[in-house]
ROKOL-755610 format. One line per 4 residues: for each residue x, y, z of C-alpha. Coordinates in pm, 1 decimal, padded with zeros to 6 digits. Each point is the difference from the previous one (the first is absolute). Layout:
// residues N
X Y Z  ...
This chain:
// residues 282
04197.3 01065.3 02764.9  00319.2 00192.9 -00033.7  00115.0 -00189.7 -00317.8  -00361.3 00204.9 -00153.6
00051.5 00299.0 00186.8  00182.9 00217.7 -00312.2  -00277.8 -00105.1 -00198.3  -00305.7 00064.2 00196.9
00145.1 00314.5 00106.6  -00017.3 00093.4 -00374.3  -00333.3 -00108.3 -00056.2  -00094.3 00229.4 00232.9
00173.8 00280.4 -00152.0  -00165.2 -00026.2 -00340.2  -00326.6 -00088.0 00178.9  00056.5 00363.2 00218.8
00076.9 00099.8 -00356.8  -00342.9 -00062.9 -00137.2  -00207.1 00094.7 00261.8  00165.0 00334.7 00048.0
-00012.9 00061.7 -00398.8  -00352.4 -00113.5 -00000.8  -00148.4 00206.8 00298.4  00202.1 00335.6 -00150.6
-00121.6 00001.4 -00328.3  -00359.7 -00179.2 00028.0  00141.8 -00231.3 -00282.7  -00037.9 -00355.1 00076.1
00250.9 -00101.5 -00307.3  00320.2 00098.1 00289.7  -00210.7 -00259.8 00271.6  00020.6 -00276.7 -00283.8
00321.5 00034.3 -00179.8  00227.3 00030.7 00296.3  -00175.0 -00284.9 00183.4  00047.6 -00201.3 -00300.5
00385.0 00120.5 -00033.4  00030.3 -00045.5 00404.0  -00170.7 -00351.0 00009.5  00212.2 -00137.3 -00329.3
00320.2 00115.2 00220.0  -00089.5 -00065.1 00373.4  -00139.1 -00374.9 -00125.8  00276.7 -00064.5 -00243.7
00267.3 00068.6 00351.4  -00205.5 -00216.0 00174.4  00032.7 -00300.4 -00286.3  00382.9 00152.3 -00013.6
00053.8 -00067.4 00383.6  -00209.3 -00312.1 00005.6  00261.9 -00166.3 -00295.4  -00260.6 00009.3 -00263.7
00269.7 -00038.4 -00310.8  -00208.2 00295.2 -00249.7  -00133.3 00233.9 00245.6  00254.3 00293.9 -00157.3
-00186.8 -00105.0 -00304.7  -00369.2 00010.1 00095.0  00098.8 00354.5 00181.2  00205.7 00135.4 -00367.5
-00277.4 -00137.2 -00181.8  -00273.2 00056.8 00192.3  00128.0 00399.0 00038.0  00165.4 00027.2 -00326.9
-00266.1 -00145.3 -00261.1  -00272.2 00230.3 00189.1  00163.6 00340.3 -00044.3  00106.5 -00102.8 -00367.7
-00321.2 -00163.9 -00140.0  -00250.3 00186.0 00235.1  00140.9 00319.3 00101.3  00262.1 00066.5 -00347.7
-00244.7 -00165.9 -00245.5  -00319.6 -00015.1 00099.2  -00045.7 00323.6 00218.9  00274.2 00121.3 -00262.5
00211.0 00166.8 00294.2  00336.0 00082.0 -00143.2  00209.1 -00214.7 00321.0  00329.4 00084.6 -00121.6
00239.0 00274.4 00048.1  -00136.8 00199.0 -00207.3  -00336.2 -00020.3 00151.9  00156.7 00163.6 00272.3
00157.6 00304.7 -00199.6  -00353.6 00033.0 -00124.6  -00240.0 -00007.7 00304.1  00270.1 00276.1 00145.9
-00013.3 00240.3 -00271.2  -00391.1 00004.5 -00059.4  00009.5 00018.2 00418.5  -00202.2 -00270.8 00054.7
00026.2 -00302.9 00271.7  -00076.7 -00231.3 -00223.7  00091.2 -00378.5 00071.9  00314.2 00014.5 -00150.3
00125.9 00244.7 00234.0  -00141.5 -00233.0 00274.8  00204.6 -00258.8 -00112.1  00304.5 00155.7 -00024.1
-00068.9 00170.5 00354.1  -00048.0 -00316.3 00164.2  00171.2 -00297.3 -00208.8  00292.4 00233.0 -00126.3
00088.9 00313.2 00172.3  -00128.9 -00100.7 00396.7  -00077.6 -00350.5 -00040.4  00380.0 -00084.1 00053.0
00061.6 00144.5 00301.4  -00158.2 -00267.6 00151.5  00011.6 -00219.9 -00268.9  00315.3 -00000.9 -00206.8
-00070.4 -00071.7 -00329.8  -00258.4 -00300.0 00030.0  -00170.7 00162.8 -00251.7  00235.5 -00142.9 -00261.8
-00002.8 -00334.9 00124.9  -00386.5 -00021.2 00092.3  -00211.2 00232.6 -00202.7  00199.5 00069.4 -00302.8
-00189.2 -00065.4 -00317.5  00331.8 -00020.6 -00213.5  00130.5 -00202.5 00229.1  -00226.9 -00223.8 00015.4
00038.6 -00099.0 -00315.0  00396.6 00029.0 -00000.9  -00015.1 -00236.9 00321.4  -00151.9 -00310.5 -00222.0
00318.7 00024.3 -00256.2  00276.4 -00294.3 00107.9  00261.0 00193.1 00104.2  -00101.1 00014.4 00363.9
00383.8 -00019.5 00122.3  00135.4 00300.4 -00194.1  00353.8 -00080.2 -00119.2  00157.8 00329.3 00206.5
-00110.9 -00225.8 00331.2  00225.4 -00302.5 -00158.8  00300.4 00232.1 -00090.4  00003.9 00103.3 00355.0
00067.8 -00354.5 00138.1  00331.8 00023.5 -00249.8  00092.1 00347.5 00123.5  -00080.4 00170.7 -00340.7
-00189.4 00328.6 -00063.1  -00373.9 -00048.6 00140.5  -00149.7 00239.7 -00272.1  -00010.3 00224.5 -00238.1
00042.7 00356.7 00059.2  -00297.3 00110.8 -00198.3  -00203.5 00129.5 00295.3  00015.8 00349.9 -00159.7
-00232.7 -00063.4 -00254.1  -00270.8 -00017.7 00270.3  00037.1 00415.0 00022.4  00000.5 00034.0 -00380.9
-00328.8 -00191.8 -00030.5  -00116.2 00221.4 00292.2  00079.6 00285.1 -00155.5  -00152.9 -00073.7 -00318.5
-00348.5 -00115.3 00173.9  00047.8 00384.5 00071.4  00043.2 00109.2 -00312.5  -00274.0 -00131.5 -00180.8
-00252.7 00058.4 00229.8  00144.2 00390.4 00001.1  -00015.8 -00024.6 -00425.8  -00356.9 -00148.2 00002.0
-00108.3 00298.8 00242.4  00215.8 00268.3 -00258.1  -00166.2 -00163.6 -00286.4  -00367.1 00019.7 00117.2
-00019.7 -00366.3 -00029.0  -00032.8 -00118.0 00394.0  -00317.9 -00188.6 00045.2  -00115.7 -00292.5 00127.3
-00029.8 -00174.5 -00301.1  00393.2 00113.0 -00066.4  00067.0 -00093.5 00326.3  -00203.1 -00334.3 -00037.6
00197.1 -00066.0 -00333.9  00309.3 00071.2 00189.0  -00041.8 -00273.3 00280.1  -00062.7 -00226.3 -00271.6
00314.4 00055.4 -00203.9  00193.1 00038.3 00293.7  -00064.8 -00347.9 00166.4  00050.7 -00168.4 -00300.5
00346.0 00191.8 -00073.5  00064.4 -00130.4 00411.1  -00088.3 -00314.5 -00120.0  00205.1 00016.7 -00323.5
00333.0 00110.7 00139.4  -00046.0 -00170.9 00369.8  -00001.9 -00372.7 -00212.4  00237.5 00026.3 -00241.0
00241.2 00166.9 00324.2  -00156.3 -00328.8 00205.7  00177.9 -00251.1 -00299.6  00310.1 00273.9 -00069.8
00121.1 00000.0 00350.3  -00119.1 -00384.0 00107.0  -00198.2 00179.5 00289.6  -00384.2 00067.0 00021.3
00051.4 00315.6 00196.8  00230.7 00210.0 -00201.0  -00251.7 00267.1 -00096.8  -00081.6 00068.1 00349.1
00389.1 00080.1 00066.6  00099.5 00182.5 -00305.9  -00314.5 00173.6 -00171.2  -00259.5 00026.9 00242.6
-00100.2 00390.1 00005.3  -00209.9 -00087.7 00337.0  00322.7 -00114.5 00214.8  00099.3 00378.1 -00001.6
-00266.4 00018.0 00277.7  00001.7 -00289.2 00166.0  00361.9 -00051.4 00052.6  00080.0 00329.0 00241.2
-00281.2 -00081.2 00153.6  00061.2 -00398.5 00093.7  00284.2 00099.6 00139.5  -00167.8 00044.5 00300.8
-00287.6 -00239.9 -00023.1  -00139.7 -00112.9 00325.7  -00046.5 -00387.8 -00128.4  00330.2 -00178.8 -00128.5
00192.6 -00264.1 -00041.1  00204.3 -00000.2 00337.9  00312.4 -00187.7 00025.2  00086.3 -00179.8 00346.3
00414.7 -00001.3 -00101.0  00048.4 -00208.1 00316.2  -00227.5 -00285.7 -00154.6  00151.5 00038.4 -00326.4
00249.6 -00233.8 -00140.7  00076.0 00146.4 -00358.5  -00047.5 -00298.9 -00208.9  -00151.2 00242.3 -00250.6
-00327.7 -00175.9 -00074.7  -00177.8 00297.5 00043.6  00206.2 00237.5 -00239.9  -00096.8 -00307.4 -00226.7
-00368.9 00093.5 -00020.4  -00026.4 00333.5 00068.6  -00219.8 00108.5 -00349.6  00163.5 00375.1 00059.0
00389.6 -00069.9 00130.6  -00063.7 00128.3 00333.1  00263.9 -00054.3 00283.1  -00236.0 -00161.1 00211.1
00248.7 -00165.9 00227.4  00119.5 00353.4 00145.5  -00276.2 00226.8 00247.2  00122.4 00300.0 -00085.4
-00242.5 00256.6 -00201.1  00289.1 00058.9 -00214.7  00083.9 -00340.3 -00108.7  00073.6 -00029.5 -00366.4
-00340.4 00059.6 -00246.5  -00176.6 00021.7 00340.2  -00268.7 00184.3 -00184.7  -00045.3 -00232.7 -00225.6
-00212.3 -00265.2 00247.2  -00312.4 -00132.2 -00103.7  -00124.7 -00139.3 00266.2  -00052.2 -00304.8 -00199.4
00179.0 -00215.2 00307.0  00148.0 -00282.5 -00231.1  00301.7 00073.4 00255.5  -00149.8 -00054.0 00297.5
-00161.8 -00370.2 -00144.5  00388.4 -00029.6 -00122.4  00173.1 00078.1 00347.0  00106.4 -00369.4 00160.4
00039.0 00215.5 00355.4  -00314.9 00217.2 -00023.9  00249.0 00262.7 00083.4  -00231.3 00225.5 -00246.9
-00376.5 00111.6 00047.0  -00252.6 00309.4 -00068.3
């Protein structure tokens, strides 16, 4: 049971979630979506730990194509950013600003950011391009630069998520509908830029390192995440193979909370299936 336990334990968490949502607002939509959200993660661990080869993908599909299809388009709940910037302003907990509370913004304290690699709707799609080794991981095995140094543009696409949320509200133009339009535009522009960065850079993840407005939040706040990749450095024999695979150019083969992009981590454990010692685990 202890290979499960990380998994059941959040399972329970989202299922706590839901009932607590449900019970303190009378609305039975809370009982159903987190148990849905909870079950799609807690199940997909358990197919994880059990060596079921796509259970990262029936969790980031599973999670990912409900909140875009059902929550963005069909409920027509503006998921993104600026969803959040919204919901704030008109002073409303709406479900964006659950989402962010518990996926972006709390979520990680226990969870790092396996948001990105198991609920992420651009992701998702990003994940299914062939560049699954990203070319930074191969550079490192010949000592070379392991990436760009682009990650500022993350805060300029933050900022701007600001800014025209702010300009809709000056304008007399924030409304649903705007803000309907706006998750629309704004996935496919995610899309758009998070491809054509995918075949640019050779790697699938490069919009998630560089442009991503969201990893302002979750990276101060996976710092400190409760589940993570530990290292056992007594086990490990630096042969490298899991630098090799790691989607996100974490140092996985160090412990320390400060190892190089530790932030970064994904939780997507290619390392782990990698590691010839086991000297890694959640």
């Amino acid at each position: 049971m202890k290979k499960y336990r990380s998994s059941i334990i959040l399972w329970l968490v989202f299922e706590a979630i839901a009932v607590w949502l449900w019970q303190a607002t009378g609305n039975l939509f809370f009982l159903l979506n987190f148990s849905y959200i909870g079950f799609c993660i807690g199940f997909g661990g358990i197919l994880f730990a059990a060596g079921w080869k796509y259970a990262r993908e029936f969790t980031q599909f599973g999670v990912g194509a409900y909140m875009l299809v059902f929550l963005g388009l069909i409920c027509r709940e503006n998921m993104q950013i600026e969803g959040l910037w919204y919901y704030l302003l008109c002073g409303v907990w709406g479900a964006g600003t659950l989402h962010y509370a518990i996926a972006k913004i709390f979520g990680p304290l226990l969870f790092g950011r396996g948001w990105c690699g198991y609920a992420c709707w651009t992701a998702m799609i990003l994940d299914l391009l062939p560049y699954k080794q990203p070319k930074a991981a191969q550079a490192r095995q010949k000592d070379k630069a392991p990436r760009k140094n682009w990650g500022f543009i993350r805060y300029i696409m933050f900022g701007l998520s600001v800014a025209i949320v702010l300009l809709l509200f000056w304008l007399g133009k924030a409304s649903a509908y705007t803000m309907f339009t706006l998750f629309v535009a704004g996935n496919i522009f995610y899309y758009a830029v998070g491809i054509t960065l995918a075949i640019l850079l050779k790697d699938n993840r490069a919009f998630c390192k560089y442009i991503c407005p969201i990893t302002v939040f979750l990276k101060p706040m996976s710092y400190y995440s409760l589940i993570r990749i530990k290292c056992d450095e007594d086990k490990c024999i630096s042969c490298g193979k899991c630098l090799k695979v790691c989607p996100m150019d974490v140092e996985v083969n160090k412990n320390a909370r400060s190892r190089k992009n530790a932030t970064e981590c994904i939780l997507c454990q290619k390392c782990t299936k990698a590691c010839p010692t086991k000297a890694l685990s959640v």
